[in-house]
MDAnalysis code that builds the backbone (N, CA, C; Angstrom):
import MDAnalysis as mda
import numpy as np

u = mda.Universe.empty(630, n_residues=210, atom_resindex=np.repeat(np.arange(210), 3), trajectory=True)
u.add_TopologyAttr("name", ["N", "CA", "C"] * 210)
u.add_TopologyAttr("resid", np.arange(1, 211))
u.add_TopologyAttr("resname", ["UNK", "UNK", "UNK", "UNK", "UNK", "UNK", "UNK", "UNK", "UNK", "UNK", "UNK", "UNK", "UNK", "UNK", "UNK", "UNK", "UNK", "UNK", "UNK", "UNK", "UNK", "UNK", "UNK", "UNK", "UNK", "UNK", "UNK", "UNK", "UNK", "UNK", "UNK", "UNK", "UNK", "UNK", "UNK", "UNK", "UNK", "UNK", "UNK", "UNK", "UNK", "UNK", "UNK", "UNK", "UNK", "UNK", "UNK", "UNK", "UNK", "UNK", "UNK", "UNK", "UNK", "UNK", "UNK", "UNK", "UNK", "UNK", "UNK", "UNK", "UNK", "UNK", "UNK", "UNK", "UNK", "UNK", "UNK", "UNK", "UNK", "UNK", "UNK", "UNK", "UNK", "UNK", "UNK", "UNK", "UNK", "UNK", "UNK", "UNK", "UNK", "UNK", "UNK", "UNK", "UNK", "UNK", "UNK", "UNK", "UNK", "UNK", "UNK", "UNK", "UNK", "UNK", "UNK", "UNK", "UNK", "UNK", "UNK", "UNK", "UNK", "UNK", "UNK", "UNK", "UNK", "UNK", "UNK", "UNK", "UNK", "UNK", "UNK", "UNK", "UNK", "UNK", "UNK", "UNK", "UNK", "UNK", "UNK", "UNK", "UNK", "UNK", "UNK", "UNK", "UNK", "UNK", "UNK", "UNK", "UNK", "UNK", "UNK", "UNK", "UNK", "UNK", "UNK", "UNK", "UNK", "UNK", "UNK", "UNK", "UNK", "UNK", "UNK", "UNK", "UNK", "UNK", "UNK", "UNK", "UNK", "UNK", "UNK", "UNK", "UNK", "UNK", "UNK", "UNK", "UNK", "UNK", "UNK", "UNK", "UNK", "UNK", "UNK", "UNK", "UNK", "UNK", "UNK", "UNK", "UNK", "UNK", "UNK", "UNK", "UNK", "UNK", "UNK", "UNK", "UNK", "UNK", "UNK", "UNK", "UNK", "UNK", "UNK", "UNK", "UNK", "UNK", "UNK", "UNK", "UNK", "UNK", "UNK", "UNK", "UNK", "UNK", "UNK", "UNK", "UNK", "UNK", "UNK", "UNK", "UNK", "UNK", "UNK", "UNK", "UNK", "UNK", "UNK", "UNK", "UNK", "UNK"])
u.atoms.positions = np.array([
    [219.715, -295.682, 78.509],
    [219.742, -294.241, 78.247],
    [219.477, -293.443, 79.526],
    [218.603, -293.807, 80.268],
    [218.123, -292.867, 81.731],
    [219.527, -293.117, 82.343],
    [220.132, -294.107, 82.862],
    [221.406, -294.488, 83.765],
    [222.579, -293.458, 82.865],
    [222.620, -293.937, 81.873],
    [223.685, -292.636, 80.965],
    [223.399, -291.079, 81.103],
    [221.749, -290.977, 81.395],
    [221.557, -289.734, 81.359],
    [221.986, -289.016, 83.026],
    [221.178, -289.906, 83.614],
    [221.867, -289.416, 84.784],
    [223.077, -289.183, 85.056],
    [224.083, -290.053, 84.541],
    [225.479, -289.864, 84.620],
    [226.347, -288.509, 84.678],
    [225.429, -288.430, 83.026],
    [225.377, -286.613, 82.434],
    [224.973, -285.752, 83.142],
    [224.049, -286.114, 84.122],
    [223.024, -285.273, 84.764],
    [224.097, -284.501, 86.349],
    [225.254, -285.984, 86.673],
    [225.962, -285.232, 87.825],
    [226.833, -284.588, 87.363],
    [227.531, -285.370, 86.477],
    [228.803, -284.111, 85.797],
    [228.300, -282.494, 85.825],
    [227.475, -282.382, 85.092],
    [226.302, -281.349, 84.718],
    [226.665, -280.256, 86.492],
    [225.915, -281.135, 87.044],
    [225.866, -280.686, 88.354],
    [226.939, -280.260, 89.249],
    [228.308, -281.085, 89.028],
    [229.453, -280.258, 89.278],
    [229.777, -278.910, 88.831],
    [229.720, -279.409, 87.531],
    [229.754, -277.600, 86.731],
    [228.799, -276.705, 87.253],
    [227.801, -277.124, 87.384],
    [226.794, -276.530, 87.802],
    [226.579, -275.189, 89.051],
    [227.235, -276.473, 89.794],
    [227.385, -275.731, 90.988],
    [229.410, -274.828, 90.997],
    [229.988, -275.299, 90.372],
    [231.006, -274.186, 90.091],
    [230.942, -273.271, 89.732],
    [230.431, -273.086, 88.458],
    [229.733, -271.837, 87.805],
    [228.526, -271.022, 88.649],
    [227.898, -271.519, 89.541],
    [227.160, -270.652, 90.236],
    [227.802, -269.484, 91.645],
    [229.367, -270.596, 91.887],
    [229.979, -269.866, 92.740],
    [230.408, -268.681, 92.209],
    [230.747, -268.612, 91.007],
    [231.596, -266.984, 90.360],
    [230.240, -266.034, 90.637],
    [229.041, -266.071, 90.814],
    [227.905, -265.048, 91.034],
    [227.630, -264.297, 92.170],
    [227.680, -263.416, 92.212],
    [227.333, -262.490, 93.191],
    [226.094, -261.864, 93.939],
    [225.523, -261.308, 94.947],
    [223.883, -260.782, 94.839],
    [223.972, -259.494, 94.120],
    [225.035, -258.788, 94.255],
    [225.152, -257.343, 93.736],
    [226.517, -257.071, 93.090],
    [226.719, -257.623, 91.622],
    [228.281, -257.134, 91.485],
    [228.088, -255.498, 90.790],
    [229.150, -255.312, 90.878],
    [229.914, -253.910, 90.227],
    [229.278, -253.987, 88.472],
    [230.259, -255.283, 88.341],
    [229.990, -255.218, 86.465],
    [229.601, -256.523, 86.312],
    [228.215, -256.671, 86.111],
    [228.045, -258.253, 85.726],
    [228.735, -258.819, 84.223],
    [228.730, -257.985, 83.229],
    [229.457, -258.677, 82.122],
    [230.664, -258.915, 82.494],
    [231.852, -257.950, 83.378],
    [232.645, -258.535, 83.828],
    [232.689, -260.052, 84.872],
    [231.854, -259.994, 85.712],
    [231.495, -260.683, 86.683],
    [231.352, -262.578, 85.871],
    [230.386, -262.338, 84.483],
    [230.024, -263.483, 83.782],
    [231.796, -264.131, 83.415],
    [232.539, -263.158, 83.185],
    [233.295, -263.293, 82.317],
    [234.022, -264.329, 83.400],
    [234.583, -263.738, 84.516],
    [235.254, -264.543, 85.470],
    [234.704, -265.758, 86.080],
    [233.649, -265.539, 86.238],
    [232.644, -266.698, 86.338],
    [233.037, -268.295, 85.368],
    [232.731, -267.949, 83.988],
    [233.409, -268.622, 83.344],
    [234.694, -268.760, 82.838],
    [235.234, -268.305, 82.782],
    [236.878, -268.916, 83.206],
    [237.348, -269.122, 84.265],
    [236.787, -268.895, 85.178],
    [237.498, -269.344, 86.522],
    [236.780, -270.321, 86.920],
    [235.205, -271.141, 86.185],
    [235.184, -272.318, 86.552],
    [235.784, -273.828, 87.049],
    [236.924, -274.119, 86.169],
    [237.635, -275.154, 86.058],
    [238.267, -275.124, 87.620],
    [238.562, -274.125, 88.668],
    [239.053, -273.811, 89.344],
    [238.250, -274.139, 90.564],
    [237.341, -273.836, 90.122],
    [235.896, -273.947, 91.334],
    [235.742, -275.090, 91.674],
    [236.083, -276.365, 90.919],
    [235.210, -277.300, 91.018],
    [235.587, -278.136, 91.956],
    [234.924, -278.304, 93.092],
    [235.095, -279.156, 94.814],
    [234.219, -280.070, 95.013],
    [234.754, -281.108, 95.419],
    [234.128, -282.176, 96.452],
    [233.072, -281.458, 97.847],
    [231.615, -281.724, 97.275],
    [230.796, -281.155, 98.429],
    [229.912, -282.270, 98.606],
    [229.194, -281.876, 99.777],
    [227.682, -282.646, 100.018],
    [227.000, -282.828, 98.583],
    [226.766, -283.718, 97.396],
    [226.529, -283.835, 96.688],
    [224.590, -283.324, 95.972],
    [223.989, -282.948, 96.533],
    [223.028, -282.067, 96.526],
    [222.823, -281.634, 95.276],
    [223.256, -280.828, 94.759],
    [223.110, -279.893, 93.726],
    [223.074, -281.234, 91.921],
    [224.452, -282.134, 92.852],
    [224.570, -282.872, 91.167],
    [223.519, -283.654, 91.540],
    [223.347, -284.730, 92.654],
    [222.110, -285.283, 92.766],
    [220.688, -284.645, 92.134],
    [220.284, -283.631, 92.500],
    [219.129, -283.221, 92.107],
    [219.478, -283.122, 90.315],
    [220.640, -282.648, 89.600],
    [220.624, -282.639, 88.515],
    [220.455, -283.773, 87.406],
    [221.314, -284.951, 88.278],
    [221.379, -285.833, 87.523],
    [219.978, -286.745, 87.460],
    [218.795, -286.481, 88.911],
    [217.347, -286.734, 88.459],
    [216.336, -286.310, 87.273],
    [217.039, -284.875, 87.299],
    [215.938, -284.355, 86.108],
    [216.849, -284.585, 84.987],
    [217.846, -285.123, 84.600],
    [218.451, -285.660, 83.217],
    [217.574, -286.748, 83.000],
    [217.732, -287.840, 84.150],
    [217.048, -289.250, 84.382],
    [215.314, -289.244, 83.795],
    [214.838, -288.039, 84.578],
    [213.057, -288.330, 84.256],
    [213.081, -288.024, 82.969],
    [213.719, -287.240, 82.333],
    [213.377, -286.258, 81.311],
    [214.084, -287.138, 79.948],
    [214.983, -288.145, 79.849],
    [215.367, -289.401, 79.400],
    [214.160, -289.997, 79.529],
    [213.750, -290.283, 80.610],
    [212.959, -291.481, 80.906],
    [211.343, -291.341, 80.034],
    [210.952, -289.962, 80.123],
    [209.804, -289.802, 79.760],
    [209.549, -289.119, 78.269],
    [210.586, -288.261, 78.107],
    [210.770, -287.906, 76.788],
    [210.998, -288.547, 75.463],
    [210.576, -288.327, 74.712],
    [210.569, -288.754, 73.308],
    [212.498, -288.286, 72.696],
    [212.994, -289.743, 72.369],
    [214.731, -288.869, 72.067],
    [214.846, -287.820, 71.284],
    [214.013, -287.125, 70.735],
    [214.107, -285.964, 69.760],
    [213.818, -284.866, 70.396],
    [213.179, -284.976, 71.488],
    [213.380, -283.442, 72.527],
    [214.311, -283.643, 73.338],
    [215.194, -284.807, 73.730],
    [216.338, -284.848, 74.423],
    [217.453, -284.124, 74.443],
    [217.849, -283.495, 73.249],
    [219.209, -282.174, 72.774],
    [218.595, -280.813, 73.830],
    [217.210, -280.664, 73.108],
    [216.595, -279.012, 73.783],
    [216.301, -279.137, 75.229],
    [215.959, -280.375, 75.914],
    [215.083, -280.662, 76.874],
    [216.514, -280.977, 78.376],
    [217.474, -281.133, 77.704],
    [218.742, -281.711, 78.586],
    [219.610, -280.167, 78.800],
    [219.452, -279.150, 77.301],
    [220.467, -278.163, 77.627],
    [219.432, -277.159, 78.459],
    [218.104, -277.633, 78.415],
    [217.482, -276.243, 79.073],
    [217.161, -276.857, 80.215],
    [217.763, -278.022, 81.058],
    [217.892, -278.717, 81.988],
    [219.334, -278.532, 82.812],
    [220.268, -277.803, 81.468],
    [221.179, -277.669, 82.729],
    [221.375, -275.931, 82.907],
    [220.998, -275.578, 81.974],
    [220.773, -274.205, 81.382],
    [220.294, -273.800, 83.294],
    [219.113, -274.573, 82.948],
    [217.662, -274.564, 84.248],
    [218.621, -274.643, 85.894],
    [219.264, -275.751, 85.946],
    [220.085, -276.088, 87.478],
    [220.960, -275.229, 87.884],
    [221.835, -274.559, 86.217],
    [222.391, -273.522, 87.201],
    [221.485, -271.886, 87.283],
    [220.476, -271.703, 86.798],
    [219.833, -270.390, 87.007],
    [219.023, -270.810, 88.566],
    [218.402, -272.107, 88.485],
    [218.016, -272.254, 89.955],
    [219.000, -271.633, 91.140],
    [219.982, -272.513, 91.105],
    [221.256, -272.513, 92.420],
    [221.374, -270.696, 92.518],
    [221.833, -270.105, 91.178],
    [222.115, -268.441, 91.069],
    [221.129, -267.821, 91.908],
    [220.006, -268.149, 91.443],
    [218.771, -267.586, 91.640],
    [218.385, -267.545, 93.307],
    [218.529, -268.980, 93.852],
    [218.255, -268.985, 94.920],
    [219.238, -268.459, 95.701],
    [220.545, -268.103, 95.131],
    [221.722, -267.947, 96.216],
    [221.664, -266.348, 96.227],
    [221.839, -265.625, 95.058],
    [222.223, -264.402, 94.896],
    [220.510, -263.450, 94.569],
    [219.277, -263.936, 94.245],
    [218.368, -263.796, 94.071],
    [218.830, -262.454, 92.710],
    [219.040, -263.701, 91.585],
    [219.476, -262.874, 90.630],
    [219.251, -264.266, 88.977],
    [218.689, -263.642, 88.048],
    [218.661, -264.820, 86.599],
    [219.623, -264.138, 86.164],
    [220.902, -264.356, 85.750],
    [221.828, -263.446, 84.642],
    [221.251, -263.397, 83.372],
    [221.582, -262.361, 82.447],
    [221.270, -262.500, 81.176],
    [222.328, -262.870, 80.760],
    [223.320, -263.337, 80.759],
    [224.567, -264.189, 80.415],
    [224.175, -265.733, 80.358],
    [222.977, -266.066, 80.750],
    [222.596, -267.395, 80.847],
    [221.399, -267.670, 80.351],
    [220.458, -266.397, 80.742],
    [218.980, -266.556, 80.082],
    [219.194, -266.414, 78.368],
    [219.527, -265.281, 77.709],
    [219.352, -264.304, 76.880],
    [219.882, -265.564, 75.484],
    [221.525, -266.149, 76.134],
    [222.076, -266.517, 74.702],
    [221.153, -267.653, 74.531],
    [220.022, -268.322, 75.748],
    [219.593, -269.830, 75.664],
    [218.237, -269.739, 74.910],
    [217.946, -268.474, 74.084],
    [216.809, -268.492, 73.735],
    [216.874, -269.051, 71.740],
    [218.316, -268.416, 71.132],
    [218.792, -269.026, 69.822],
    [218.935, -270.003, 69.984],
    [219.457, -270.604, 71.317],
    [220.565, -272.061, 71.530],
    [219.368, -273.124, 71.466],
    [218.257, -272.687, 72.425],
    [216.956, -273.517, 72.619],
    [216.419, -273.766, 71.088],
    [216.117, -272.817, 70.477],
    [215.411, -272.882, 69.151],
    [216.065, -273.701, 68.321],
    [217.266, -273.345, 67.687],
    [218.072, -274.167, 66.976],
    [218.219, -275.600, 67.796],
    [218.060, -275.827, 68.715],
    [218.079, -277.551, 69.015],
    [216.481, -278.083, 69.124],
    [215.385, -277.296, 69.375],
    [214.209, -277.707, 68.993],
    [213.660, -277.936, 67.532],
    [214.306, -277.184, 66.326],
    [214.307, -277.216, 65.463],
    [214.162, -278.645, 64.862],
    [215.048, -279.705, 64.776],
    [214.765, -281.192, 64.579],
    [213.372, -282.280, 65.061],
    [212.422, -281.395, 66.141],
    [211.186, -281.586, 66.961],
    [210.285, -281.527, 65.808],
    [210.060, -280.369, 64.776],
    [209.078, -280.099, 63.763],
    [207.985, -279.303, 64.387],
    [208.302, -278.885, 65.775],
    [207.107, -278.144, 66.861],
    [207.872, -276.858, 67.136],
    [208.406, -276.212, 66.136],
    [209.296, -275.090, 66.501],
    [208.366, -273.738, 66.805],
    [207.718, -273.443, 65.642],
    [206.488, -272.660, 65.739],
    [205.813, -272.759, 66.820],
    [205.374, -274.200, 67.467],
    [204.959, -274.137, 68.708],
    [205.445, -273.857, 69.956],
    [206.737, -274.029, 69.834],
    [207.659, -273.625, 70.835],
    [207.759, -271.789, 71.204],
    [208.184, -271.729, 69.940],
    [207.851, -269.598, 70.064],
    [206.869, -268.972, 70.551],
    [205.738, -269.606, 69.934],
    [204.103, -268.972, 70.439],
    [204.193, -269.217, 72.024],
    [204.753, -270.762, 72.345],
    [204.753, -270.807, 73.693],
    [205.657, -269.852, 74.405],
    [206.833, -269.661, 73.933],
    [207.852, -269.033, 74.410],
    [206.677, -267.223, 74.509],
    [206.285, -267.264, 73.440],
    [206.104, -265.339, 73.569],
    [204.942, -265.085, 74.244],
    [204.393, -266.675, 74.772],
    [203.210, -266.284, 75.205],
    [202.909, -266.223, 76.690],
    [204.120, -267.286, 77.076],
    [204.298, -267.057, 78.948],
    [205.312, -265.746, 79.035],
    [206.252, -265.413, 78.333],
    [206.785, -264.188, 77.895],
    [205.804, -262.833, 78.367],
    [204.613, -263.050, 77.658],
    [203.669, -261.960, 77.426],
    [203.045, -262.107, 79.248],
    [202.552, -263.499, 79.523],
    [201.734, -263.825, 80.798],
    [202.798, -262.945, 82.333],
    [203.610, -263.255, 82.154],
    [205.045, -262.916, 83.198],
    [205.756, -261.283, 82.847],
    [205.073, -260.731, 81.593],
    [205.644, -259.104, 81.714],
    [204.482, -258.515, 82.253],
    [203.009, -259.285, 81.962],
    [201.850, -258.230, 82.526],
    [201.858, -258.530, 84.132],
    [201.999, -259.738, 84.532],
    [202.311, -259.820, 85.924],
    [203.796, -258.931, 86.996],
    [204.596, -258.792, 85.958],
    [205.342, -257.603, 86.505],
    [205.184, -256.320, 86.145],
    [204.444, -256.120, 85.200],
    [204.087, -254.952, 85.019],
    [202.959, -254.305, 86.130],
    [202.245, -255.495, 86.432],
    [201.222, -255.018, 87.059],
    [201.834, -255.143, 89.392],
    [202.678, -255.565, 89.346],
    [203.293, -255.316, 90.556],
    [204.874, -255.774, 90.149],
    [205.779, -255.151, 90.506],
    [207.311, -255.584, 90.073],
    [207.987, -255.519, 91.279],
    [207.233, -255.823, 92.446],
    [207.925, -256.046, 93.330],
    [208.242, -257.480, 93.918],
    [206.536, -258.176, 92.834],
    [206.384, -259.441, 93.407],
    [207.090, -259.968, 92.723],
    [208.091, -259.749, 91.459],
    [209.425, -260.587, 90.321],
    [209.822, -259.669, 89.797],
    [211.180, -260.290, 89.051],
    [212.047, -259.203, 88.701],
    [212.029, -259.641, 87.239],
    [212.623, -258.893, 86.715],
    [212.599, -258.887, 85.061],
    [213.266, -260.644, 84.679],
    [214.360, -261.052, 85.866],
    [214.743, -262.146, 84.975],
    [213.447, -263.199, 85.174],
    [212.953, -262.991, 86.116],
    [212.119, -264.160, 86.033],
    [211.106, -263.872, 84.540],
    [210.917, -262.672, 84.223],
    [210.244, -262.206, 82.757],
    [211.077, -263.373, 81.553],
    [212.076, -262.917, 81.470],
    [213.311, -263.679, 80.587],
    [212.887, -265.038, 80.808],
    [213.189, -266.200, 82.001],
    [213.066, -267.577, 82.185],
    [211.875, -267.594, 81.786],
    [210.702, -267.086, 82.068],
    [209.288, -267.780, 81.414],
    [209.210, -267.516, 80.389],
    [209.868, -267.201, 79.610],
    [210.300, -267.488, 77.675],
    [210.845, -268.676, 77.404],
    [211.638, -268.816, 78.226],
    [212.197, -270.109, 77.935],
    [211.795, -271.256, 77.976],
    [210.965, -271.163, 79.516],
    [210.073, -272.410, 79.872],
    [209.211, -272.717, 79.106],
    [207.999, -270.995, 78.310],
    [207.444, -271.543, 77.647],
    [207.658, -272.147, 76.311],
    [209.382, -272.179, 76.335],
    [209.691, -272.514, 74.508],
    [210.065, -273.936, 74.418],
    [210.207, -274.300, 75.720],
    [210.329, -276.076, 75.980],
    [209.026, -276.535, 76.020],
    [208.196, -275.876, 76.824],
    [206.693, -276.633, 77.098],
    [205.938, -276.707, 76.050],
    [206.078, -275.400, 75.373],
    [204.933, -275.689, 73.665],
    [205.781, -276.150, 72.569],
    [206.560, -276.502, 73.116],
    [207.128, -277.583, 71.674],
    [206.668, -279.152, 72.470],
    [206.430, -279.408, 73.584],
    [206.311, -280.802, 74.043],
    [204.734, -281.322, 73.792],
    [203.872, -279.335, 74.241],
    [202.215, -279.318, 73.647],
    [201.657, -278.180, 74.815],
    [200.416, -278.012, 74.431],
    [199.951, -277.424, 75.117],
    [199.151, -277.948, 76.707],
    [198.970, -278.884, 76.752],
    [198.767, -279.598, 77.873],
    [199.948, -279.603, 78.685],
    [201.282, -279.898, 78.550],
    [202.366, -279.499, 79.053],
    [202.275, -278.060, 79.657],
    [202.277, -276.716, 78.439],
    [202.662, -275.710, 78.593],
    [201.972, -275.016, 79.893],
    [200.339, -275.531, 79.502],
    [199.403, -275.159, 80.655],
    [200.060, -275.552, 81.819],
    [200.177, -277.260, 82.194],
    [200.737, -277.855, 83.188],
    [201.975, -276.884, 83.775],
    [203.196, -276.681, 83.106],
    [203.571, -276.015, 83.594],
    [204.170, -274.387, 83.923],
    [203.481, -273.948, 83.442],
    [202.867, -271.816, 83.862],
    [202.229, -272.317, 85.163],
    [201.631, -273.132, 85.204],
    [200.593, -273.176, 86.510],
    [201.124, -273.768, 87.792],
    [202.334, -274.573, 87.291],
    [203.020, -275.475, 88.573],
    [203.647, -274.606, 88.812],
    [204.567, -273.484, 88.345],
    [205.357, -273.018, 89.109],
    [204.393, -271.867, 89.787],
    [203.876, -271.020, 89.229],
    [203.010, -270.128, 90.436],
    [202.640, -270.865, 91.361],
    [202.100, -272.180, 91.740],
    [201.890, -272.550, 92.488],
    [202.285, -273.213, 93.524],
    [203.610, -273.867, 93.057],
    [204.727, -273.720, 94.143],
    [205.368, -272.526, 94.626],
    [205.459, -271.669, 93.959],
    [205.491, -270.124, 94.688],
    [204.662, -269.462, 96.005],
    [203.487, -270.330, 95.238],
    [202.278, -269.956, 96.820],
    [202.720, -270.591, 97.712],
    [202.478, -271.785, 97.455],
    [202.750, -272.759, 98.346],
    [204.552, -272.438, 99.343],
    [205.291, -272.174, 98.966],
    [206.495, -271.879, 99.927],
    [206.361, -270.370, 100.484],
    [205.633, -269.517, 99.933],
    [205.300, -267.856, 100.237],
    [204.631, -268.491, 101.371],
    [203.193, -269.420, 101.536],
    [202.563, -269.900, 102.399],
    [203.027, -270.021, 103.450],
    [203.654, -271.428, 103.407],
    [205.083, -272.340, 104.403],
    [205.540, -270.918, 105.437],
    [206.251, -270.249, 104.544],
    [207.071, -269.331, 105.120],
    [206.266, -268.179, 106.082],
    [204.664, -268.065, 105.915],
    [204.128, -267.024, 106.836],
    [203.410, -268.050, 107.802],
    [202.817, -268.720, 107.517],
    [202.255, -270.086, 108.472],
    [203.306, -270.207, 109.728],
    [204.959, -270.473, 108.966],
    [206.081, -270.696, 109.941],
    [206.653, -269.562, 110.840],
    [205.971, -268.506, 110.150],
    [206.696, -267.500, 110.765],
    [208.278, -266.609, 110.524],
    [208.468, -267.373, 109.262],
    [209.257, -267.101, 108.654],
    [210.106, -265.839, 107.732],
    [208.649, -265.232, 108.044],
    [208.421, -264.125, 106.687],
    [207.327, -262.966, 106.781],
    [206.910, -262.261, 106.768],
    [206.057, -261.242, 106.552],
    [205.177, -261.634, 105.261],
    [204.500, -260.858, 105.100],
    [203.774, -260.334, 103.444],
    [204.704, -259.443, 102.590],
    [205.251, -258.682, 102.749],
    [206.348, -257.938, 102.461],
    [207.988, -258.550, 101.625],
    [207.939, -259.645, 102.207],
    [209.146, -260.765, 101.657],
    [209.551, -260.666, 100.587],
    [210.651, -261.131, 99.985],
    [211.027, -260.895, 99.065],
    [211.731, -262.571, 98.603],
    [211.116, -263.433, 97.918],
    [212.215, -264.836, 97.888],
    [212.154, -265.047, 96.264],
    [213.404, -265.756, 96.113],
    [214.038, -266.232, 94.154],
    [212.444, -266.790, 94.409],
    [212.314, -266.118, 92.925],
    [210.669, -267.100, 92.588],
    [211.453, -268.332, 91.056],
    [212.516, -267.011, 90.565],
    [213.292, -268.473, 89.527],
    [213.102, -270.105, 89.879],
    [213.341, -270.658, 91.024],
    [213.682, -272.016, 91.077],
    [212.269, -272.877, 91.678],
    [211.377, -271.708, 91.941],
    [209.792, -272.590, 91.627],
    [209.373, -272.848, 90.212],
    [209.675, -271.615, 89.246],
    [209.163, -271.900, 88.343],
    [209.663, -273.201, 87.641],
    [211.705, -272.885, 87.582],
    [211.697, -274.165, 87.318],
    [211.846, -275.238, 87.579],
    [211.508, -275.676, 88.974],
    [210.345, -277.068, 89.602],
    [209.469, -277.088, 88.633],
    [208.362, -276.084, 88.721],
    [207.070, -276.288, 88.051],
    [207.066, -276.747, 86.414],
    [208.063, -276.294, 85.757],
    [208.714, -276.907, 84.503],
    [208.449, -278.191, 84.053],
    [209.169, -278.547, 85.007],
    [209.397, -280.661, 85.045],
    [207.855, -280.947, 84.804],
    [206.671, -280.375, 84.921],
    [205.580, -281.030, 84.654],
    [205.440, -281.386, 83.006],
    [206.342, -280.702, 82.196],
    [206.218, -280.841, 81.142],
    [206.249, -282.650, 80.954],
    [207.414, -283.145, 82.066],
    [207.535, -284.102, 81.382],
    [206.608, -285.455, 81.961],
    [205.566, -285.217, 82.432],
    [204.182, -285.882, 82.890],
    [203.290, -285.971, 81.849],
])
C-alpha cells in the first residue's frame, strides 16, 4: 500500500505542479483565472526537475504508512488538496478559494466513514477561530487564506485526535519562526518581510501523522 501510495503520490504531483502554473501573484479575475487554470491543465503538464512530485509522492507514502486505512480517502485528498496550495502559495503568495473553500464539504463527506466527524469540525472551527484572532490582531503578519487553510488542517487533525491537532497548530507556527529566523540571521530579510506562511503550516500538518 505505501509503494502504491507513493505511486499516487507522483502522478498527484505532476498535476500538481501543472495546475499551480495557471496561478498568478495578482490576476485581474481570479474566478476567471481558476477557470483557465483548470482546463488548461492537461496542457501544462512537462517533464521537470522532479521536486514537486517527489516531495508529493512522500507525504502519500508516510501518511499510507502511518495512517489507519479509514483516514486514507480524507488524509490523501487533503494531501494533494495541501501540495498544490503549498507550490501556489509559495510561488504567487496567494491560497485560492477555488481550492480552499470547495475542500471543506469534500473533506467532511470523506471523513464521515472515520466516526470522528464531530471531532473533525470542532477541530476545523477551532484553529479557524485560533488563525482569525491572530489576523485580526495583526493582518499583516497572514492573509485571510491562510485563515481558510487552518480550517482545514484543523478538520484533518481532530478527526486523527487531539494530540495530533495540538501537534500540529504548533508545528507550523513554528516552522514559520524558524525560516522568518533563517532569513534575518542570513540577512535575507528585514522584520518588515513579507513570506507564504501557507506551506509552513502545511509542513507542520504532517505531524498529524506521528
Amino acid at each position: 500500500m505505501v509503494w502504491a501510495a507513493a505511486l499516487a503520490g507522483f502522478v498527484v504531483g505532476v498535476l500538481v505542479r501543472a495546475l499551480a502554473d495557471g496561478f498568478e501573484p495578482d490576476p485581474v479575475d481570479p474566478r476567471a483565472e481558476a477557470g483557465r487554470a483548470f482546463a488548461g491543465l492537461p496542457g501544462r503538464v512537462r517533464l521537470a526537475k522532479p521536486v514537486i512530485e517527489a516531495a508529493t509522492a512522500a507525504v502519500f507514502a508516510l501518511l499510507a504508512w502511518r495512517m489507519e486505512p479509514v483516514y486514507l480517502p480524507a488524509l490523501l485528498y487533503a494531501a494533494a488538496v495541501g501540495s498544490a496550495l503549498a507550490v501556489i502559495d509559495w510561488r504567487t503568495q496567494r491560497l485560492p478559494d477555488v481550492l480552499t473553500l470547495p475542500s471543506y464539504p469534500i473533506l467532511a463527506l470523506l471523513l464521515l466513514p472515520t466516526g470522528r466527524l464531530a471531532d473533525a469540525l470542532l477541530g476545523g472551527a477551532a484553529l479557524l477561530l485560533l488563525y482569525g484572532v491572530l489576523w485580526f490582531v495583526r493582518p499583516t503578519a497572514m492573509g485571510l487564506g491562510d485563515v481558510k487553510l487552518a480550517g482545514l488542517i484543523g478538520m484533518a487533525a481532530g478527526a486523527v485526535g487531539w494530540n495530533a491537532w495540538v501537534a500540529a497548530a504548533l508545528a507550523g507556527q513554528l516552522l514559520g519562526a524558524l525560516y522568518a529566523i533563517a532569513l534575518l540571521v542570513l540577512r535575507k530579510a528585514d522584520r518588515s518581510a513579507e513570506f507564504p506562511f501557507g506551506p509552513f503550516m502545511l509542513a507542520g500538518a504532517l505531524c498529524l501523522a506521528w
